[in-house]
Residue frames as a rotation matrix with the C-alpha (Angstrom) as fourth column:
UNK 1
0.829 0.034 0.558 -14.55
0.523 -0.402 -0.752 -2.59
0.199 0.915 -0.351 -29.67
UNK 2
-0.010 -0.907 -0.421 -11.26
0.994 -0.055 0.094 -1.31
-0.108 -0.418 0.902 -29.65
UNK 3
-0.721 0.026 0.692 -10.36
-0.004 -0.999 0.034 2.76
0.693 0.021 0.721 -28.87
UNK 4
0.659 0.692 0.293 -13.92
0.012 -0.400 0.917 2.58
0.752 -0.601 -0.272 -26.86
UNK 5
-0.603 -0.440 0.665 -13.82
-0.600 -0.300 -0.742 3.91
0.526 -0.847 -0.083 -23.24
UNK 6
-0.554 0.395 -0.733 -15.33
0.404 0.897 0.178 2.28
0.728 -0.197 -0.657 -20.85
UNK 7
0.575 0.739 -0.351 -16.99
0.648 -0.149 0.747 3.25
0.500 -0.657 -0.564 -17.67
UNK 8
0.016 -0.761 0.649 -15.39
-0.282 -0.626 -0.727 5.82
0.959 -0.171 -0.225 -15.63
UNK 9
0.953 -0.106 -0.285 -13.18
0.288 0.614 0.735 4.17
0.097 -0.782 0.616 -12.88
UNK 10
0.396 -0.903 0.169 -10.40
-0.911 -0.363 0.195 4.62
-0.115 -0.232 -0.966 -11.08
UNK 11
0.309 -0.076 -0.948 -7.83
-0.172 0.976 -0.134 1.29
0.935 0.204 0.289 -10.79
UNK 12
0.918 0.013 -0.396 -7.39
0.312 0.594 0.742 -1.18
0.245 -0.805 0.541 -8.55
UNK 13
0.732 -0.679 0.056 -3.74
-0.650 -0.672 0.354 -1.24
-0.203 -0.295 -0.934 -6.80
UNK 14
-0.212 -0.749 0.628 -3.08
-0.109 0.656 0.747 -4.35
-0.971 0.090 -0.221 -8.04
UNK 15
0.531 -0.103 0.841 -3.77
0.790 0.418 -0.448 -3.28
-0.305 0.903 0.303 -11.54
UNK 16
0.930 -0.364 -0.056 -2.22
-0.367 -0.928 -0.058 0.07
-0.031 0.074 -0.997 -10.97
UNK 17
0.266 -0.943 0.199 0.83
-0.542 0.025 0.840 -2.29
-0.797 -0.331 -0.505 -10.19
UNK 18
0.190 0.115 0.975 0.51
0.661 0.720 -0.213 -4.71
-0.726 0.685 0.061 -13.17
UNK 19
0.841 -0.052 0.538 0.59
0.342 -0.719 -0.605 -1.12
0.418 0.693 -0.587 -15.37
UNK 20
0.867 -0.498 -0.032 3.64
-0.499 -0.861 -0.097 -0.06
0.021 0.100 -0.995 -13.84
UNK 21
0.276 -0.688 0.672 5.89
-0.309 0.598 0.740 -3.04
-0.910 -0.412 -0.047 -13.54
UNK 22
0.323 -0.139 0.936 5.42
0.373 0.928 0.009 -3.80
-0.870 0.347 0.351 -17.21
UNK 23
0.917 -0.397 -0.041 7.94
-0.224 -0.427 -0.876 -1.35
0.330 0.813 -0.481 -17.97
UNK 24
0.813 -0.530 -0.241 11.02
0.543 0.839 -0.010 -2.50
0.208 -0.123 0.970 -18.60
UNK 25
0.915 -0.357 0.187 14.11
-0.403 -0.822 0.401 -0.80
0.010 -0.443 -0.897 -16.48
UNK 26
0.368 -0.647 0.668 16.56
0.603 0.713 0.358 -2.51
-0.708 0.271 0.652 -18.24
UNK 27
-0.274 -0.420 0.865 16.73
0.844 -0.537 0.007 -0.11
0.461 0.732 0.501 -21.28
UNK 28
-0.900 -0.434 0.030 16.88
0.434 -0.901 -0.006 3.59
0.030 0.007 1.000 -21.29
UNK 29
-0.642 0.741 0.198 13.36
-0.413 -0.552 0.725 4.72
0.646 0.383 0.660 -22.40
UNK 30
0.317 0.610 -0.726 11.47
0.357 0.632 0.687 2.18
0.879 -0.477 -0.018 -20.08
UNK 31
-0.516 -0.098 -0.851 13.28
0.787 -0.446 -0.426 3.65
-0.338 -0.890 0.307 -16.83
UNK 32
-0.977 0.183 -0.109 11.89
-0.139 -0.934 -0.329 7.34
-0.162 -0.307 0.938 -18.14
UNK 33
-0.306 0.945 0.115 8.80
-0.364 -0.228 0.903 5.88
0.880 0.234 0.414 -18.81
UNK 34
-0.253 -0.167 -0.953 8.86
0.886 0.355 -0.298 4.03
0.388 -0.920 0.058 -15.13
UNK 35
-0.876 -0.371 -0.310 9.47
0.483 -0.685 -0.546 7.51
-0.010 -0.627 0.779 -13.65
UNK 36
-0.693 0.720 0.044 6.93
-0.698 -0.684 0.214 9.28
0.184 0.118 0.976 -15.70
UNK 37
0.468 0.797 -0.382 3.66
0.053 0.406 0.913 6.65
0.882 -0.447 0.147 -14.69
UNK 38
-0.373 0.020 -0.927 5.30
0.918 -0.135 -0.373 6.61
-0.132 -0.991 0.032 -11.01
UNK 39
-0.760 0.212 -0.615 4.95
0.335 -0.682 -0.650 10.36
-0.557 -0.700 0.447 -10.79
UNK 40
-0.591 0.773 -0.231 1.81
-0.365 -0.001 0.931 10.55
0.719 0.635 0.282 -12.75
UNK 41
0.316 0.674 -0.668 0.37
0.169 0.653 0.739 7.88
0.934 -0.346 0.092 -10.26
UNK 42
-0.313 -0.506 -0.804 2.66
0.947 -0.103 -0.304 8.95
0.071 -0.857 0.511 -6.63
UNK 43
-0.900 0.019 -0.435 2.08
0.203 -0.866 -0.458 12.48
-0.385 -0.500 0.775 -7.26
UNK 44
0.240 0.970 -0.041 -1.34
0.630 -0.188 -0.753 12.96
-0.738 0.155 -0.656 -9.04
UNK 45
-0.411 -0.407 -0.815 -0.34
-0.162 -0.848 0.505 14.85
-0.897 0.340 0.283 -11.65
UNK 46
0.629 0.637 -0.445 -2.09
-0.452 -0.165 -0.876 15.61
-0.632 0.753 0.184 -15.00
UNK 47
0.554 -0.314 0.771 -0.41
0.786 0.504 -0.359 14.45
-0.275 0.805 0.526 -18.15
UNK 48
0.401 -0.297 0.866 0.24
0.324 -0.839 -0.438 17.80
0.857 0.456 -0.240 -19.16
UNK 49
0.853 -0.234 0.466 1.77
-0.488 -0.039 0.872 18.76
-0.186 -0.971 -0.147 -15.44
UNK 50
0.771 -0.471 0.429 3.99
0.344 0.875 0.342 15.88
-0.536 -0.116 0.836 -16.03
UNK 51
0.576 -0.319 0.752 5.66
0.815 0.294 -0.500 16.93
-0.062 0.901 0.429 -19.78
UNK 52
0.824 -0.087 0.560 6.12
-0.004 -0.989 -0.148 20.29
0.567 0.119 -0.815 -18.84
UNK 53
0.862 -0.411 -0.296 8.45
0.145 -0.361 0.921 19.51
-0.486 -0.837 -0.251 -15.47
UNK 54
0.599 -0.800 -0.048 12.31
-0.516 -0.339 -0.786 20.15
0.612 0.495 -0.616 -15.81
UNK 55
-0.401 -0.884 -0.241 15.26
0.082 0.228 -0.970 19.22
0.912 -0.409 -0.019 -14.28
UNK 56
-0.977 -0.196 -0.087 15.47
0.119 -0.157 -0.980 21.10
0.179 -0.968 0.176 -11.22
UNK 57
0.008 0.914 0.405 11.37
-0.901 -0.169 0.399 21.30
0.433 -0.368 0.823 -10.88
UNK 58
0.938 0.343 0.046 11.98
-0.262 0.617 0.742 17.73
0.226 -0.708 0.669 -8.92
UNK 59
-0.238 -0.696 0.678 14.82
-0.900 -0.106 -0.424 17.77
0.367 -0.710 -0.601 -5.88
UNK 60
0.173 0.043 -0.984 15.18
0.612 0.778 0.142 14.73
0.772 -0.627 0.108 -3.70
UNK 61
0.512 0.186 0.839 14.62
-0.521 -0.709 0.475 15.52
0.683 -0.680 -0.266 -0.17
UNK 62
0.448 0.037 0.893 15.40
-0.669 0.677 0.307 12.08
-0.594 -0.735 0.328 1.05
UNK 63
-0.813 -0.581 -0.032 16.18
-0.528 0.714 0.460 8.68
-0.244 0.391 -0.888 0.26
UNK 64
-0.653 0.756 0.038 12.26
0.745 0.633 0.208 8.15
0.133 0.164 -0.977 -0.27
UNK 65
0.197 0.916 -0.349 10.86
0.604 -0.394 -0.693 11.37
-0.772 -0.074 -0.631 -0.64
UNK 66
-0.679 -0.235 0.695 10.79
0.732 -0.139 0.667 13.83
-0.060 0.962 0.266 -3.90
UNK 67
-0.099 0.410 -0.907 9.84
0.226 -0.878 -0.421 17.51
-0.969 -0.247 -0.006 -3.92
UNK 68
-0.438 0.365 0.821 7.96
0.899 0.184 0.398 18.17
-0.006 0.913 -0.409 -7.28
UNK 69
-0.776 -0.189 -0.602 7.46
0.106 -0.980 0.170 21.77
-0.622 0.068 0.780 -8.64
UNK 70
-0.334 0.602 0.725 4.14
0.842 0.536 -0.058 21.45
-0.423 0.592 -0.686 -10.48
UNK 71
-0.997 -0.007 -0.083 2.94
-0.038 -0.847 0.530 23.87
-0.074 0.531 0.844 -13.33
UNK 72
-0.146 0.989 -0.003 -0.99
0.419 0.059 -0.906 23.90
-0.896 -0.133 -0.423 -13.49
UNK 73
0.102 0.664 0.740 -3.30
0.981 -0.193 0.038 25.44
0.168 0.722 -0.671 -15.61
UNK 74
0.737 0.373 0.563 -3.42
0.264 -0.926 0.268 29.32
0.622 -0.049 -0.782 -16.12
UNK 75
0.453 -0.513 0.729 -0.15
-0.342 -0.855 -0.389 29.79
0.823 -0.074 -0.563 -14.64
UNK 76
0.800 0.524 0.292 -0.64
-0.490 0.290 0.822 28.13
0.346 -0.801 0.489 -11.29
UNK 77
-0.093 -0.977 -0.189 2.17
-0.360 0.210 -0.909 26.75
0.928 -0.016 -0.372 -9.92
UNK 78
0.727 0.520 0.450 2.33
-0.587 0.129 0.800 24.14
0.358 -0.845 0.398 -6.44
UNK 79
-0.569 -0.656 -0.495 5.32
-0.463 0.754 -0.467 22.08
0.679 -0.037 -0.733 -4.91
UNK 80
0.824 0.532 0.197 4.37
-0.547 0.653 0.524 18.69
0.150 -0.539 0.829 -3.67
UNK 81
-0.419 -0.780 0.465 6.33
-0.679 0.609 0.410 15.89
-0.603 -0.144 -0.785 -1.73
UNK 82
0.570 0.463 -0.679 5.90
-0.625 0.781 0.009 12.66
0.534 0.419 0.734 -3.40
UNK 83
0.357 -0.211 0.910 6.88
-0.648 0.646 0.403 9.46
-0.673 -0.733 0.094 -0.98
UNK 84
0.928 -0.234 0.291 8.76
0.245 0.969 -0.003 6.54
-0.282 0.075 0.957 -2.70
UNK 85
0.441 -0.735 0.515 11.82
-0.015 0.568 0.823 5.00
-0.897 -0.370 0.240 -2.42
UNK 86
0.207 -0.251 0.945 11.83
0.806 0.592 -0.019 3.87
-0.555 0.766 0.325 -6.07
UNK 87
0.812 0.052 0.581 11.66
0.425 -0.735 -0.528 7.32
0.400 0.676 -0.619 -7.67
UNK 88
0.922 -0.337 0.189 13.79
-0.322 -0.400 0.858 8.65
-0.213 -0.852 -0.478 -4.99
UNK 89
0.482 -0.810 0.334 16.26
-0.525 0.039 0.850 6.74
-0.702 -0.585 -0.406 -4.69
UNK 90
-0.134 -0.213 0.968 16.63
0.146 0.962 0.231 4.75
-0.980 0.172 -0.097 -7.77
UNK 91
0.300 0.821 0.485 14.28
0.866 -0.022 -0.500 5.75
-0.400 0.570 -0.718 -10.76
UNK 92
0.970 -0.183 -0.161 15.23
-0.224 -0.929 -0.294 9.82
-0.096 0.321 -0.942 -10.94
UNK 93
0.204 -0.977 0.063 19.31
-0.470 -0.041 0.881 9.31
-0.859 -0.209 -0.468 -9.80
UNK 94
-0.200 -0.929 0.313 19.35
0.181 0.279 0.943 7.13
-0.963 0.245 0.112 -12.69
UNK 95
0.492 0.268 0.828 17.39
0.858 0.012 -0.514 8.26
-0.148 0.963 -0.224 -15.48
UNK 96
0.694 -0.602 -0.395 20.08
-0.506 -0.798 0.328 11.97
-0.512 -0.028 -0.858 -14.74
UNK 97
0.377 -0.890 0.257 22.61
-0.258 0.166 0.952 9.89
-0.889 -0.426 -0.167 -15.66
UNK 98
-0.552 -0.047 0.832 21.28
0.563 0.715 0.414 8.74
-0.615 0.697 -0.368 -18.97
UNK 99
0.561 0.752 0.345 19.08
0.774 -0.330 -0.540 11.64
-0.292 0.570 -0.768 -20.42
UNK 100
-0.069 -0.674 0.735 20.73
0.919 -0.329 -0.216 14.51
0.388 0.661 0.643 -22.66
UNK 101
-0.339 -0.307 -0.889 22.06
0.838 -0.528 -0.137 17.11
-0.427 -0.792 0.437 -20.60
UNK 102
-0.949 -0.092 0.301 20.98
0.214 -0.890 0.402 19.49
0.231 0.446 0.865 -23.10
UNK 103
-0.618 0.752 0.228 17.67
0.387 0.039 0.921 18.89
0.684 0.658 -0.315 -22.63
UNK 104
-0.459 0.495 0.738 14.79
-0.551 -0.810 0.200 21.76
0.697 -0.315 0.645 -21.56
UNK 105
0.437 0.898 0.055 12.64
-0.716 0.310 0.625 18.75
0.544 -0.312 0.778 -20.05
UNK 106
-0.225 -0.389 0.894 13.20
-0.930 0.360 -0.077 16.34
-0.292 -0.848 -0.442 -17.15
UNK 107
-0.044 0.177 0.983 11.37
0.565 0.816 -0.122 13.55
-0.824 0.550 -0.136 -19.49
UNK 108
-0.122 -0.306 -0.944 12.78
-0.849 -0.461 0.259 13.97
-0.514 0.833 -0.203 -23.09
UNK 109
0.909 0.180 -0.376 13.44
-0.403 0.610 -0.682 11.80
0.106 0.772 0.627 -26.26
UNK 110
0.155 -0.916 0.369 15.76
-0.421 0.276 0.864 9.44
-0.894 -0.289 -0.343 -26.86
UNK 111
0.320 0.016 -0.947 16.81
-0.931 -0.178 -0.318 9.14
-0.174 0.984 -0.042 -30.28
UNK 112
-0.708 -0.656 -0.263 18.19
-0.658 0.747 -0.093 5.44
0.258 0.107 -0.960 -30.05
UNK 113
-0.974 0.028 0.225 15.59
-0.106 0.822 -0.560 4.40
-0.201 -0.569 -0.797 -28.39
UNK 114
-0.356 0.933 -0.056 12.29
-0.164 -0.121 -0.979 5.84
-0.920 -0.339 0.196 -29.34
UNK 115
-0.412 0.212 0.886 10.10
0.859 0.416 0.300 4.86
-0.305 0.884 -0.353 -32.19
UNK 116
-0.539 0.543 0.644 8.15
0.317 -0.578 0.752 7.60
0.781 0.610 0.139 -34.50
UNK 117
-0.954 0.257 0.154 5.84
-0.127 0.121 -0.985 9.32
-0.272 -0.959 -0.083 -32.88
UNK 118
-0.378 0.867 0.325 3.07
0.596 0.496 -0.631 8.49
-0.708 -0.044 -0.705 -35.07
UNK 119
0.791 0.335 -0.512 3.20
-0.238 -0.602 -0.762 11.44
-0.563 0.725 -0.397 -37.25
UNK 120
0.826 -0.489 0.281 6.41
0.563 0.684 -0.464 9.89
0.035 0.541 0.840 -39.45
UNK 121
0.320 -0.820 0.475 8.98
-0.598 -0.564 -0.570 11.91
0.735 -0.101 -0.671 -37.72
UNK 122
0.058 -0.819 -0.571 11.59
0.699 0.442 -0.562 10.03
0.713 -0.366 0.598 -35.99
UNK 123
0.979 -0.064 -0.194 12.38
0.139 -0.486 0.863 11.23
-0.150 -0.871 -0.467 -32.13
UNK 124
0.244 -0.946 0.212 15.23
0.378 -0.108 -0.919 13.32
0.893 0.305 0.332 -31.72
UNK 125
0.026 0.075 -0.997 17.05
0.820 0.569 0.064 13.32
0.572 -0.819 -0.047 -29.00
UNK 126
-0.876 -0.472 -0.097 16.46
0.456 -0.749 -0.480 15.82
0.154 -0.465 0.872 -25.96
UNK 127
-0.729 0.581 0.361 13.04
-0.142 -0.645 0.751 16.69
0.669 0.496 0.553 -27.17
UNK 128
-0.298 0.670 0.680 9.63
-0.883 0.077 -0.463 16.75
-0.363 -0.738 0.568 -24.58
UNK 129
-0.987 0.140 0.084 8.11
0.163 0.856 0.491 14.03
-0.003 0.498 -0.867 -24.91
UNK 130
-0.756 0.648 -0.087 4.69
-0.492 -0.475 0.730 13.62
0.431 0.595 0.678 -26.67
UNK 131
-0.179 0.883 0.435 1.10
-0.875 0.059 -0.480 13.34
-0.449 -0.467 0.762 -24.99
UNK 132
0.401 0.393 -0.828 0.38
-0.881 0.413 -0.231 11.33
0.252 0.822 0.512 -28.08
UNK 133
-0.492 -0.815 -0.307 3.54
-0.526 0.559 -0.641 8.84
0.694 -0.154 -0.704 -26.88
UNK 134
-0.934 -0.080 0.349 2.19
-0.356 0.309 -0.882 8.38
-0.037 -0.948 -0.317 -23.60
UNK 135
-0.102 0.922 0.374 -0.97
-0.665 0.216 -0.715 7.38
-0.740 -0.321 0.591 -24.30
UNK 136
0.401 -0.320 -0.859 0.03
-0.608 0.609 -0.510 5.03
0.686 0.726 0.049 -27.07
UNK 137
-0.535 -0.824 0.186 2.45
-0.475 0.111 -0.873 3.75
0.699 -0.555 -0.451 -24.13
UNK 138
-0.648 0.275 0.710 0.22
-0.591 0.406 -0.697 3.04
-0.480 -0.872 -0.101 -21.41
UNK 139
0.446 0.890 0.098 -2.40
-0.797 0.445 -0.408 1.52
-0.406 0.104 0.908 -23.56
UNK 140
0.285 -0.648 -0.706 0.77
-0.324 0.628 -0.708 -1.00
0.902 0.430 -0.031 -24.77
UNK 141
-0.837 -0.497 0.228 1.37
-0.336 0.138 -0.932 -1.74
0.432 -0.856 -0.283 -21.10
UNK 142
-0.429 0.212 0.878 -2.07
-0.822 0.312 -0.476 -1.92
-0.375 -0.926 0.040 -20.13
UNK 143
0.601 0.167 -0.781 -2.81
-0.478 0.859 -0.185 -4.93
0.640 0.485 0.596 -23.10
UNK 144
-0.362 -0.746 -0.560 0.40
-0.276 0.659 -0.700 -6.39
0.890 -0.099 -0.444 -22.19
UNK 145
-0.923 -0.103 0.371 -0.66
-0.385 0.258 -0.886 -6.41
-0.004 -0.961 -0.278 -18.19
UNK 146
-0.758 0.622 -0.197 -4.02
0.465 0.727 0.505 -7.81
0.458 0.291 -0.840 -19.41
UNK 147
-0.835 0.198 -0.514 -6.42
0.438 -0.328 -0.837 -5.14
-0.334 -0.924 0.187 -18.42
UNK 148
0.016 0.694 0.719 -9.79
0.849 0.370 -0.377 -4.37
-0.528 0.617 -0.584 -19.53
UNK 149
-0.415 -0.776 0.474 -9.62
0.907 -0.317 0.276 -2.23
-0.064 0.545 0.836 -22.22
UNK 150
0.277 0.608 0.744 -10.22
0.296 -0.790 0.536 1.73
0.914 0.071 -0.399 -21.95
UNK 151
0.860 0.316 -0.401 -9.71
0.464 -0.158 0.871 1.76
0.211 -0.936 -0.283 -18.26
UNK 152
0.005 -0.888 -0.459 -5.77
0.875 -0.218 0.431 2.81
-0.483 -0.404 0.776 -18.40
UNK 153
0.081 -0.363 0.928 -4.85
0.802 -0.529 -0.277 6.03
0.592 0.767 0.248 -18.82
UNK 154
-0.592 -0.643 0.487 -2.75
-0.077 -0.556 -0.827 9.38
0.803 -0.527 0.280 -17.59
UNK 155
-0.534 -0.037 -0.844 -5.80
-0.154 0.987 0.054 10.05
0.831 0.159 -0.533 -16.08
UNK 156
0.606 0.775 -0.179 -6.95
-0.344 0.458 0.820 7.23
0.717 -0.435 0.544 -14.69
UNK 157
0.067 -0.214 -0.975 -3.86
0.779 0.621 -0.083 7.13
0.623 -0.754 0.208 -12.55
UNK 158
-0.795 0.036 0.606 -4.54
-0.238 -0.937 -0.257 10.37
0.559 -0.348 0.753 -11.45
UNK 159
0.018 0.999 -0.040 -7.91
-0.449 0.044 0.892 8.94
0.893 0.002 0.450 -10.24
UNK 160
0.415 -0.531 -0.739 -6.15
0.342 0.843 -0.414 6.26
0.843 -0.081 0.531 -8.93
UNK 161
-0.759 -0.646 0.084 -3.79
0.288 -0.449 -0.846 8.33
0.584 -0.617 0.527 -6.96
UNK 162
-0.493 0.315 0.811 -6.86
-0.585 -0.810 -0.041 10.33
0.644 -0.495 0.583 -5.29
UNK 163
0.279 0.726 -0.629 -8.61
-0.409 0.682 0.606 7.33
0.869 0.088 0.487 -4.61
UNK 164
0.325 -0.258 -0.910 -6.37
0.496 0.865 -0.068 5.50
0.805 -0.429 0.409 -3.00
UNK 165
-0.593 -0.594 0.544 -5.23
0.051 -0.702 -0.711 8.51
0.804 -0.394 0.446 -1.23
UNK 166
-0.062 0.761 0.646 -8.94
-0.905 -0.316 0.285 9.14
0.421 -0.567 0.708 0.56
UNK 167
0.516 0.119 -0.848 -8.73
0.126 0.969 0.213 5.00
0.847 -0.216 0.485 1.36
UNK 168
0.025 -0.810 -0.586 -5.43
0.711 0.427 -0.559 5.54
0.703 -0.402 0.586 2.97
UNK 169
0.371 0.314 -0.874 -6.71
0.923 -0.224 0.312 8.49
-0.097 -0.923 -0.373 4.99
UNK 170
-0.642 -0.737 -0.211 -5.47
0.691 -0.676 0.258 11.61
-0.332 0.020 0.943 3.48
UNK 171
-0.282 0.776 -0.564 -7.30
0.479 -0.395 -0.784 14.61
-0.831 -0.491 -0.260 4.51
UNK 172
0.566 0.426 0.706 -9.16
0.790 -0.035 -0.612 16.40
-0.236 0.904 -0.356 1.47
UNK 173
0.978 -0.066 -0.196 -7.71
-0.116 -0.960 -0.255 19.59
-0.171 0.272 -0.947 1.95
UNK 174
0.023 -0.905 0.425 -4.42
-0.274 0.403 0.873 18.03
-0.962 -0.136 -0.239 1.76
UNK 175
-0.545 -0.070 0.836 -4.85
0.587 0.680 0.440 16.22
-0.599 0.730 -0.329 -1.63
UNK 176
0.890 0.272 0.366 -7.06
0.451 -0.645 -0.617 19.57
0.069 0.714 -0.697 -3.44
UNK 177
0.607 -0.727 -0.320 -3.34
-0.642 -0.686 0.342 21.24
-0.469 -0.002 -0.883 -2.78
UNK 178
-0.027 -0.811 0.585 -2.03
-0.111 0.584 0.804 17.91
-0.993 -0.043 -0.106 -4.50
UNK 179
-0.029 0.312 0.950 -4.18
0.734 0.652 -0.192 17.74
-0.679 0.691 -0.248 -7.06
UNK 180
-0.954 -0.280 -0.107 -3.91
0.236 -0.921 0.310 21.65
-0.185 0.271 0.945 -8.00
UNK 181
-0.145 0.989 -0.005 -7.65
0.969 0.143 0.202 22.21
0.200 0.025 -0.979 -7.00
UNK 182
-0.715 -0.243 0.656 -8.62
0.013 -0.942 -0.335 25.76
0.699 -0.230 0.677 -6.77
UNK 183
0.031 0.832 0.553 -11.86
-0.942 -0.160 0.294 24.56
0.333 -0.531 0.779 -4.67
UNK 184
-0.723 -0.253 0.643 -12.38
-0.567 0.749 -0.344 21.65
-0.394 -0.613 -0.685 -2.35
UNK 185
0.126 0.679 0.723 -15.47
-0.303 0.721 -0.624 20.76
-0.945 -0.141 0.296 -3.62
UNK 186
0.430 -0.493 -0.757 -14.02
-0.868 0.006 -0.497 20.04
0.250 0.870 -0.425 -6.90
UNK 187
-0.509 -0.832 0.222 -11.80
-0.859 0.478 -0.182 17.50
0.045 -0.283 -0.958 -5.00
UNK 188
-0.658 0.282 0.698 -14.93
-0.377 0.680 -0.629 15.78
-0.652 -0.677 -0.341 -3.65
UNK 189
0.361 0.794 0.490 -16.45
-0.519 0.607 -0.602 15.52
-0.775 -0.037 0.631 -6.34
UNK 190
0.020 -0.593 -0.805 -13.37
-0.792 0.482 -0.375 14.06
0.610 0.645 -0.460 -8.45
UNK 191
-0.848 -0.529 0.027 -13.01
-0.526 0.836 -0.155 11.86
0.059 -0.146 -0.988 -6.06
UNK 192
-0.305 0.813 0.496 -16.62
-0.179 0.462 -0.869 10.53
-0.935 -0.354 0.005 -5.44
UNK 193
0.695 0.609 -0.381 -17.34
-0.595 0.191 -0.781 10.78
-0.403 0.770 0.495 -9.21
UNK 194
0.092 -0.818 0.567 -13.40
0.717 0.450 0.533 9.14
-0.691 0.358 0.628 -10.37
UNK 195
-0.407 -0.582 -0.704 -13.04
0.019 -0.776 0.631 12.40
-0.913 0.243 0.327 -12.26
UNK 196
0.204 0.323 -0.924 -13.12
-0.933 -0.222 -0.283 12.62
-0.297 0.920 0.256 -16.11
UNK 197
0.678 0.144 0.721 -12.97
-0.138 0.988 -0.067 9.92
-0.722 -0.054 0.690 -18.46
UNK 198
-0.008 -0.937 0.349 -9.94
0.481 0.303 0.823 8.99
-0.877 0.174 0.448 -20.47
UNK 199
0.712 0.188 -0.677 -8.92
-0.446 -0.623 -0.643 11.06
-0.542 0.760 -0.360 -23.58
């Protein structure tokens, strides 16, 4: 039945990759949507976390690493590294080059490129982008990558991210400062439960 959720799961890493490759980094809007699911899914970050960042709230450090100023809930504020190459070194350097300098938000609109957002206003350029977008967006990305429906979303690569984190050996108390826990056991029991379920 379409819209339904499904169980509550994190993905796989090879469907986490199938959902991020099948944007298209040829045009303009597909590279900032690239960026935004990388750091959605690299750094753990909420949806909301994400829309809010700015400019100068994410610094390269490296040529494969990416300091990220995160806003939270209630004020809260945390800077994480995030590790890849692609955001780093590729992904951020060029979506600067192509987003409107005027704009308040590090992921904005692009009037040329974006469609409505669903309420019959046209996107103008500069503007945050909408929650509403992005979750329209990934569920177009995760049809296209042929995944079962319900399971994609912000998130579920947030899940994703913690998951794969606790696989790959990263220590809890390490990843409740990533995830902008205010308690560890919170952490443990997002990860053991896979968190909330998609909205």
């Amino acid at each position: 039945m379409p819209g339904v959720i499904v169980a509550n799961r994190h993905l796989q890493p090879d469907e986490v990759a199938a959902l991020l490759n099948g944007t298209s980094l040829r045009c303009p809007s597909g590279l900032r949507n690239r960026l935004l699911l990388e750091l959605l899914y690299r750094g753990g970050l909420e949806l909301s976390e994400a829309l809010v960042l700015r400019d100068v709230d994410v610094q390269c450090a490296a040529s494969n690493l990416v300091r990220v100023r995160v806003y939270g809930r209630r004020g809260n504020s945390r800077s994480i590294t995030v590790r890849s190459e692609l955001i780093a070194a590729d992904l951020l350097p060029r979506w600067r080059g192509l987003r409107p300098a005027w704009a308040s938000h590090l992921l904005c609109t692009l009037a040329d490129c974006d469609q409505p957002t669903g309420f019959g206003r046209p996107a103008r350029s500069g503007q945050p982008l909408r929650a509403c977008y992005v979750r329209a967006m990934i569920a177009r990305l995760a049809e296209k990558a042929g995944l079962e429906p319900g399971v994609a979303c912000a998130r579920a690569l947030r899940r994703s991210h913690a998951a794969h984190a606790v696989a790959e050996g990263v220590d809890l108390r390490e990843l409740q400062h990533r995830l902008g826990h205010s308690r560890i056991d919170t952490t443990a029991q997002y990860v053991a439960q896979g968190g909330s379920p998609c909205a």
